[in-house]
MIZA-574142 format. One record per residue: residue in one letter; residue number from 1; x, y, z of N, C-alpha, C in turn. Coordinates in steps of 0.1 Angstrom, whole numbers, padded with zeros to 4 digits. Each point is the difference from the previous one (the first is absolute). Example, Ala and Ser with C-alpha at 12.3 -4.5 7.8 and 13.67 -1.06 7.14 Angstrom:
BEGIN
  rest   nr    nxx    nyy    nzz   caxx   cayy   cazz    cxx    cyy    czz
     A    1   0132  -0057   0078  -0009   0012   0000   0009   0012   0000
     S    2  -0004   0011  -0007   0009   0011   0000  -0008   0011   0008
% end
This chain:
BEGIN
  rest   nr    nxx    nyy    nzz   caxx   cayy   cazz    cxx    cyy    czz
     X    1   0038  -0004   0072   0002   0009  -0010  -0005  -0006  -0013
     X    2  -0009   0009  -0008  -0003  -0006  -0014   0004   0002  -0012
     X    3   0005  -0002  -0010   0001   0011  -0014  -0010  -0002  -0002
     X    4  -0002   0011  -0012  -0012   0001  -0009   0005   0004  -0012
     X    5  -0008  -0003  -0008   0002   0007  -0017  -0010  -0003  -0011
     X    6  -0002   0009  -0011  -0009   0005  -0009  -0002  -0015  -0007
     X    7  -0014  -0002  -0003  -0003  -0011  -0010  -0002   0007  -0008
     X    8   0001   0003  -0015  -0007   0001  -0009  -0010  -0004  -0011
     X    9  -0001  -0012   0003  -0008  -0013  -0009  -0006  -0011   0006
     X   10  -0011   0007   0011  -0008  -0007   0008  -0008  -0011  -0003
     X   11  -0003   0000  -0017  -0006  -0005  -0006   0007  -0012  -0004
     X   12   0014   0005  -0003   0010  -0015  -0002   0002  -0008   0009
     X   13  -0001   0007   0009   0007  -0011   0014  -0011  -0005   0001
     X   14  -0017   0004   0001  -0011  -0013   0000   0005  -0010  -0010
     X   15   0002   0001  -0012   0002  -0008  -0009   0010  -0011   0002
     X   16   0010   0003   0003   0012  -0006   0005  -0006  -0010   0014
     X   17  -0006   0002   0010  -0001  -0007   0012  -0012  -0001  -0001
     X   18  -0009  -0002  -0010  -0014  -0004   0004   0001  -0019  -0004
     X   19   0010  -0002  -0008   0003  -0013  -0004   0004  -0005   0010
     X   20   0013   0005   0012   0004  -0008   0007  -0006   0004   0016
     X   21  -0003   0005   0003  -0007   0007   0013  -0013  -0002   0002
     X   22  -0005  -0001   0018  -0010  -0008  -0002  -0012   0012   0004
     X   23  -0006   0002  -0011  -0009   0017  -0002  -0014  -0006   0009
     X   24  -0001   0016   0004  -0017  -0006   0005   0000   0015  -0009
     X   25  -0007  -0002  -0010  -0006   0013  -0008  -0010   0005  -0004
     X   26  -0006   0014   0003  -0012   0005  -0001  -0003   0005  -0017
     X   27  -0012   0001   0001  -0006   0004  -0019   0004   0019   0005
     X   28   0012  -0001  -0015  -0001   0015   0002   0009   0004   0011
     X   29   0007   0002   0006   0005   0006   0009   0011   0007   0000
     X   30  -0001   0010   0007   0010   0015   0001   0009  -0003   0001
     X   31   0002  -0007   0013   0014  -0007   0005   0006  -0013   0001
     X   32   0013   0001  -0002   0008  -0011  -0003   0006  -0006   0014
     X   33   0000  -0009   0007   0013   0005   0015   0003  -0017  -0007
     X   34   0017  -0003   0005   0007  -0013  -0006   0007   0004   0013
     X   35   0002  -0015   0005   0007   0001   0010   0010  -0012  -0003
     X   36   0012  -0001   0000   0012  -0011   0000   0002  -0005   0009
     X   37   0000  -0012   0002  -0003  -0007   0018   0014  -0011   0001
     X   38   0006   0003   0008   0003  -0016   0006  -0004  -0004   0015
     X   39  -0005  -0014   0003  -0004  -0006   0009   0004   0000   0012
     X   40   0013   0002  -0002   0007   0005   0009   0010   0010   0002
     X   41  -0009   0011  -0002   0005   0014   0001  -0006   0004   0013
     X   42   0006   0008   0005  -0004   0005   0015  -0008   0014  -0009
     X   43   0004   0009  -0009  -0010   0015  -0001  -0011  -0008  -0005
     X   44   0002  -0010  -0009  -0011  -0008  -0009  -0010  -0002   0010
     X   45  -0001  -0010   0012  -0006   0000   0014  -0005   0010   0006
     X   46   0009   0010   0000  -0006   0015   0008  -0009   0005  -0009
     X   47   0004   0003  -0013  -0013   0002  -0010  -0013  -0007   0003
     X   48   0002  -0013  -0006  -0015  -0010   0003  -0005   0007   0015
     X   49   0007   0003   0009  -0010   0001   0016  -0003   0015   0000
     X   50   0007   0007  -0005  -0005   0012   0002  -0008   0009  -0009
     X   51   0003  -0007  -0019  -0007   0007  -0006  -0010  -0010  -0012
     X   52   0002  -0012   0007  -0008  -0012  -0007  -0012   0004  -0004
     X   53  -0010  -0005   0010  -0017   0007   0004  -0002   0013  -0009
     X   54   0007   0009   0000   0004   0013  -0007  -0002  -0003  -0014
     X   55   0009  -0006  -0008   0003  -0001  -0012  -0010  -0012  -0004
     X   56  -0006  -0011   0001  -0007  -0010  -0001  -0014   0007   0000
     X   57  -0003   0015   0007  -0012   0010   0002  -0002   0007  -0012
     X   58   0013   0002  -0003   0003   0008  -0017  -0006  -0009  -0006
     X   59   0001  -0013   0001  -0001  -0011  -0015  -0017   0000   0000
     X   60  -0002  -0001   0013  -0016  -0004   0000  -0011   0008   0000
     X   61   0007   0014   0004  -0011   0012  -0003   0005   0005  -0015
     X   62   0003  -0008  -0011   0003   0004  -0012   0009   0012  -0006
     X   63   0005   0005   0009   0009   0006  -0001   0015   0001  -0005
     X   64   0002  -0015   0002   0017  -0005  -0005   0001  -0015  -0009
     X   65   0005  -0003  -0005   0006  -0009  -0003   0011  -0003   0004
     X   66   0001  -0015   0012   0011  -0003   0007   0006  -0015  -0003
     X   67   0012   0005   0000   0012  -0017  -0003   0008   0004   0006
     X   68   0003  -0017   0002   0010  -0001   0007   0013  -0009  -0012
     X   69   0012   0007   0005   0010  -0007  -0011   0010  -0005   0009
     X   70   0002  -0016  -0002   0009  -0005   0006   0017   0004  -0004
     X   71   0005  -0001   0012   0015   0008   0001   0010  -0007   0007
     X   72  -0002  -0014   0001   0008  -0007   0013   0017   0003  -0004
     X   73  -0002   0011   0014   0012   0005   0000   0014  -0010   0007
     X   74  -0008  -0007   0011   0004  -0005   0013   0003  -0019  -0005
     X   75   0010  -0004   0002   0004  -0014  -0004  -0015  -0008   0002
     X   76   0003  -0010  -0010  -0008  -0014   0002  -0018   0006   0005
     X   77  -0006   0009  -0006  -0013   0005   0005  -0005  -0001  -0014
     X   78   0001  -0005  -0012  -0006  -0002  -0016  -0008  -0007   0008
     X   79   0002  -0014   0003  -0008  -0011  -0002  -0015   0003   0015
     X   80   0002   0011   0006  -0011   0007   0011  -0012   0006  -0009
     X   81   0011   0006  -0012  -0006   0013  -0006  -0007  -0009  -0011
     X   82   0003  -0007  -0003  -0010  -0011  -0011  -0009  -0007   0008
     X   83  -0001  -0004   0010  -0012  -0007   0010  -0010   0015   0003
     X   84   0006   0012   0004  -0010   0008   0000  -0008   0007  -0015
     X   85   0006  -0002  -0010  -0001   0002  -0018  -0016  -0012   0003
     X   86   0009  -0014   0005  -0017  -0005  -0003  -0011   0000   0011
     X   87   0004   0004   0010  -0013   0003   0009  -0010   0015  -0008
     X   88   0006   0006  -0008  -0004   0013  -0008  -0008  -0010  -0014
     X   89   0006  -0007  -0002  -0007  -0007  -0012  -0014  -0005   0005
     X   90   0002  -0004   0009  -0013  -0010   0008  -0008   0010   0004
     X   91   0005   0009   0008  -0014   0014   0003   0012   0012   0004
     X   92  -0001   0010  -0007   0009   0014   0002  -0006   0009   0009
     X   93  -0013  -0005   0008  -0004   0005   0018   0010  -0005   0009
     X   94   0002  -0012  -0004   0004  -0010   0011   0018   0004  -0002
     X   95   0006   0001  -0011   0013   0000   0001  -0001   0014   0006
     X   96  -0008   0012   0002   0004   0015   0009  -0008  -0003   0012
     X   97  -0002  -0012   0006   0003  -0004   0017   0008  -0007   0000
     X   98   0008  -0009  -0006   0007  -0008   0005   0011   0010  -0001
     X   99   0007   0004  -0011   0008   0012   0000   0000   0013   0012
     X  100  -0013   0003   0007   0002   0007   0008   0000  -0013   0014
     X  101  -0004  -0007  -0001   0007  -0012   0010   0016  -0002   0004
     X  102   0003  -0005  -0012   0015   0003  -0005   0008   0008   0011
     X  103  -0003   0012  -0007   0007   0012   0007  -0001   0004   0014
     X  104  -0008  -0003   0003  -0006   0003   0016   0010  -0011   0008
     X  105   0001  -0016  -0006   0009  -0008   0002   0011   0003   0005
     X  106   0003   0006  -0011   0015   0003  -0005   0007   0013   0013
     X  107  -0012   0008  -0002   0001   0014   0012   0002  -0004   0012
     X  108  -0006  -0011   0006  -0001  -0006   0012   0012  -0010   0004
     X  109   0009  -0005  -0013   0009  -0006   0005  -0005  -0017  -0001
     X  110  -0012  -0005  -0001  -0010  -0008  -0004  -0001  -0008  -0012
     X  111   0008   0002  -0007   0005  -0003  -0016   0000  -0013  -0002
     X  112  -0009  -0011  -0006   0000  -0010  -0001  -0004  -0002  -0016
     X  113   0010   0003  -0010  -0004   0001  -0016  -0002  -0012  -0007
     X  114   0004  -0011   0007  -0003  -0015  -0002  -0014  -0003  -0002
     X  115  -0008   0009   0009  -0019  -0005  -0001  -0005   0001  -0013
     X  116   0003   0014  -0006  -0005   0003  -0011   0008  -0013  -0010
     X  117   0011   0002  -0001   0005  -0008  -0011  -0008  -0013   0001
     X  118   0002  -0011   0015  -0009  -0014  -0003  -0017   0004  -0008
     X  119  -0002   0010   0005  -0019   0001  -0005   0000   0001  -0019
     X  120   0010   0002  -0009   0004   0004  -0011   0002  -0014  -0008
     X  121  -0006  -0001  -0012   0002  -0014  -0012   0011   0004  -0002
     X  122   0009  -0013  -0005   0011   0001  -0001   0003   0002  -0016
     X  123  -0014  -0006  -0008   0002   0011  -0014   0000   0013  -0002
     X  124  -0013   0008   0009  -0001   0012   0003   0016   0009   0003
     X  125   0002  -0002   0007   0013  -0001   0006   0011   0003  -0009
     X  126   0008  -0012  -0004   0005   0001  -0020  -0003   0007  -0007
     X  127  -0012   0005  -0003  -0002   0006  -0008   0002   0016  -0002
     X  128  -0002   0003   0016  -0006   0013   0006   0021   0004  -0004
     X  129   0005  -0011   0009   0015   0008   0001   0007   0006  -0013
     X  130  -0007  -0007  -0007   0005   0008  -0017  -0005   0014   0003
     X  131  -0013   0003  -0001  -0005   0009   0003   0004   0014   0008
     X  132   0004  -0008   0015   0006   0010   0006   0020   0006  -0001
     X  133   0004  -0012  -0009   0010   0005  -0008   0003   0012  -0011
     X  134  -0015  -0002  -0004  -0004   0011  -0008  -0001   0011   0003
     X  135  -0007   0003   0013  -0007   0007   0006   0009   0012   0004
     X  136   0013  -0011   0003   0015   0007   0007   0008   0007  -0011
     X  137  -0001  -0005  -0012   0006   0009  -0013  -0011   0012  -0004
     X  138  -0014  -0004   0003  -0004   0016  -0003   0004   0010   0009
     X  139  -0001   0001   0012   0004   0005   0011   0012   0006   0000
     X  140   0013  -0011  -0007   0012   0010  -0002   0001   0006  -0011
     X  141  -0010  -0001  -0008  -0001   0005  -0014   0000   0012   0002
     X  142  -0016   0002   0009  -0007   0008   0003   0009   0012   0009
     X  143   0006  -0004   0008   0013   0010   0000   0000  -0003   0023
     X  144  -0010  -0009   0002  -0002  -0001   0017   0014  -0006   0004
     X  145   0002   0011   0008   0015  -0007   0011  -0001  -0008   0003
     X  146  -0010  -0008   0007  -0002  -0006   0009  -0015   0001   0005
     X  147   0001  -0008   0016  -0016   0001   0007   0002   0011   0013
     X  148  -0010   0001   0001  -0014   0004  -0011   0005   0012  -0010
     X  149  -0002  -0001  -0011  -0002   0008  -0007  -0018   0002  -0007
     X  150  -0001   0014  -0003  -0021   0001   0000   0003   0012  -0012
     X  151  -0009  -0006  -0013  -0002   0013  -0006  -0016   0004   0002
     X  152  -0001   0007   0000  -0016   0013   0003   0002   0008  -0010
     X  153  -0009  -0001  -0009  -0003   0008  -0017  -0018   0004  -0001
     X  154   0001   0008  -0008  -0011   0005  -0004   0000  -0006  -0013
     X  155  -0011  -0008  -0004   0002  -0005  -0012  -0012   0007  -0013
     X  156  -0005   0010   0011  -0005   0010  -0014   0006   0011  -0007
     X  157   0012   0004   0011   0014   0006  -0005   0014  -0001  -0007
     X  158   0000  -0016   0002   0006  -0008   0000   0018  -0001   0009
     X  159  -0003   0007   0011   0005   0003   0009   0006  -0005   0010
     X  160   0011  -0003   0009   0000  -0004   0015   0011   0002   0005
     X  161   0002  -0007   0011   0014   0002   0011   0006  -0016   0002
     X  162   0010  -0001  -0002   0005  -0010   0006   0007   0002   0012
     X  163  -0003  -0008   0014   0002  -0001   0011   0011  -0012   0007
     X  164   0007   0003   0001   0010  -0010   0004   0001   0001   0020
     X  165  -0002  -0009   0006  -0001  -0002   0015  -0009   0006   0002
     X  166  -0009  -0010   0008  -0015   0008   0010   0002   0014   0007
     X  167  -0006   0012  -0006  -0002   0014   0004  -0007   0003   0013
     X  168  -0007  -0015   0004  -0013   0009   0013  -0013  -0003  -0009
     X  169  -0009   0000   0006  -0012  -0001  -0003  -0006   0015   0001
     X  170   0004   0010   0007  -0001   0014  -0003   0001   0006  -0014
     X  171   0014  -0007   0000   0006   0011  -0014  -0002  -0011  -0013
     X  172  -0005  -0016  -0002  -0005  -0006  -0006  -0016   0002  -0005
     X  173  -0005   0007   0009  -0015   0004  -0002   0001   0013  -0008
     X  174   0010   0007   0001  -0002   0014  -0002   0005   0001  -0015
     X  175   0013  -0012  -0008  -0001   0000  -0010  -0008  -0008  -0008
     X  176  -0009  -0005   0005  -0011  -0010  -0005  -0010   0010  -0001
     X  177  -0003   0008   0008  -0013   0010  -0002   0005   0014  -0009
     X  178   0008  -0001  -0001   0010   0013  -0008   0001  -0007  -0016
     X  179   0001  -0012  -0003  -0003  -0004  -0011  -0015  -0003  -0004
     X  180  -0007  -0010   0008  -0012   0004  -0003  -0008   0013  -0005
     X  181   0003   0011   0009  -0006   0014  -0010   0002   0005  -0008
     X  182   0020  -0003  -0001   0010   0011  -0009  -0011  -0004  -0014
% end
């Protein structure tokens, strides 16, 4: 089951999470989608596998502007979420496979979050966790229960929905294309 409810200031929330979220952003774009992740969230996982490819399609056919804002809901997963902060520093292709690695991991029962952490500088690291500390006060600022929480805005309207728990990839398409035209 999901809530949902009215954004009104689509335009603030980029503002607010473009500092701490890690954007893949297009010149111009209609749409806004922010997704609040923790690493080990089971909807967070069902998202990445079912509507990853999907939304990462948005970023690349120009259509969206997409971030991801860390949310570590789940104990002791900061210092994961700062090793994946700098695999994004290093190349922001590479952190949306390993991230969809992750999760597939994680789906399968296969969860070994140790790998990623050894591959990560340990300044990198330090640094990033401040970061993802941050990341977690916009997030509650921003008003997200928890994971996954997703906002989807029209940012020529300045419009959106906030989405609280994975809806489906049905009814996640349907408000993604429903803001897109509105």
């Amino acid at each position: 089951m999901t809530d949902e409810w009215l954004i009104r200031d689509v335009r603030g929330v980029l503002e607010r999470i473009d500092r701490v979220g890690l954007g893949f952003r297009v010149q111009n774009p209609r749409l806004l989608v922010v997704i609040f992740y923790d690493l080990y969230c089971p909807g967070c996982a069902l998202l990445e596998d079912e509507a990853g490819d999907y939304l990462v399609e948005l970023y690349r056919s120009g259509k969206a502007s997409l971030y991801f804002v860390d949310y570590p809901v789940h104990r002791g997963v900061e210092k994961l979420h700062a090793t994946f902060r700098c695999i994004y520093r290093r190349d922001p292709m590479v952190f949306l496979e390993v991230l969809k690695r992750h999760y597939e991991a994680y789906l399968s029962g296969k969860l070994k979050g140790e790998e990623a952490v050894a591959e990560a500088d340990g300044d990198c690291v330090n640094e990033e966790l401040q970061r993802v500390m941050e990341a977690k006060s916009v997030a509650k600022e921003l008003g997200a229960p928890g994971t996954p929480t997703m906002i989807v805005g029209n940012l020529n309207r300045n419009i959106g929905q906030g989405i609280f728990g994975y809806p489906g990839i049905m009814k996640l398409a349907k408000i993604i294309e429903d803001f897109y035209i509105y």
